[in-house]
C-alpha positions, 0 to 999 in steps of 0.5 A, a space after each residue: 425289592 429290599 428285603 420283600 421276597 415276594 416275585 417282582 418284574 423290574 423294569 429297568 428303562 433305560 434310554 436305547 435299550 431296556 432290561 426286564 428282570 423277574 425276581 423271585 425269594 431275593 434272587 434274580 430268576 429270569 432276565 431278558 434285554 430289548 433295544 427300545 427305551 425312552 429315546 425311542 418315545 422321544 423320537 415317536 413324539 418329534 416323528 408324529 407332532 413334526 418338532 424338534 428333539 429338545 421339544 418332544 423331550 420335554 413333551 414327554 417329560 411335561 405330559 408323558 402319559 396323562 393320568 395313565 389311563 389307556 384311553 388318555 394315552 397321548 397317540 404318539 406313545 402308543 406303539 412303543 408302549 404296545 411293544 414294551 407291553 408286549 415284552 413284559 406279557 412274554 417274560 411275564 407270562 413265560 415266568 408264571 408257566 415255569 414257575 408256577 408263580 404269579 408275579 405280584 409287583 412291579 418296579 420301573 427303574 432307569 431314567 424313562 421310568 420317570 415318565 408321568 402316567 407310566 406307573 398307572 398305565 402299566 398298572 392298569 395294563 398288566 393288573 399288576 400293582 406298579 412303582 416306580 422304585 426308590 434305590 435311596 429307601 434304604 439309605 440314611 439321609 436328611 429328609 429335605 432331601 426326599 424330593 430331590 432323591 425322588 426326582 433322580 432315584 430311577 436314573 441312580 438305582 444301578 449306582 445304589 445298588 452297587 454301592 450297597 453290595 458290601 453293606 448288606 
């Protein structure tokens, strides 16, 4: 979120439990905690192809959600994503009524939210543009790095982000 003032939701996808937060002009604004997260995604992908759970974790980390499109969806992610969908609209949407405001973006964060796809298909869900957020863009570091900081930010963002309290 950095210095954009603008109403964001970050979803923070952690394995057992996920946290949604709206913020809004910098500050926090609403907050809401719910126990699902990406084990419950690995656990649906073991359950419904009947293989281990080392194996539906790299099924989710080789295939996760295609292109992101609804339609490509593999079958067996399809009703954890209905219910984290039906949490985001609910805090979404209550924010929006209270508010007055429309939220504009979205951030995924945590460990789940490198999930290929679940970018685009929240985006294409919510019609809320979505990314997957960086806690190391505002952090000096060689540029060799990018790679490797990209692949383990969303699991670092709490960490940054504490880290960062006294700079700033």
């Amino acid at each position: 979120v950095g210095r954009d003032r603008a109403s964001a939701v970050i979803i923070d996808l952690g394995e057992t439990a996920t946290d949604v937060i709206i913020v809004d002009g910098g500050m926090p604004r609403f907050t809401r905690t719910f126990d699902l997260g990406g084990f419950a995604m690995t656990q649906a992908i073991a359950k419904s192809l009947q293989v281990s759970h080392e194996q539906a974790e790299q099924f989710k980390k080789d295939v996760g959600l295609g292109d992101g499109n609804a339609s490509n969806v593999p079958a067996e992610l399809r009703p954890v994503l209905k219910m984290i969908l039906s949490e985001l609209q609910s805090v979404t949407t209550a924010f929006e009524q209270q508010g007055g405001k429309r939220v504009e973006r979205i951030v995924l964060a945590g460990g789940a939210a490198k999930l290929p796809g679940l970018a685009a298909f929240l985006a294409e869900r919510t019609r809320i543009p979505t990314v997957v957020g960086n806690p190391f863009a505002r952090v000096i570091h060689p540029p060799e790095l990018d790679t490797l900081l990209q692949g383990v930010g969303p699991d670092l963002g709490v960490a940054i982000g504490l880290s960062m309290k006294e700079i700033y």
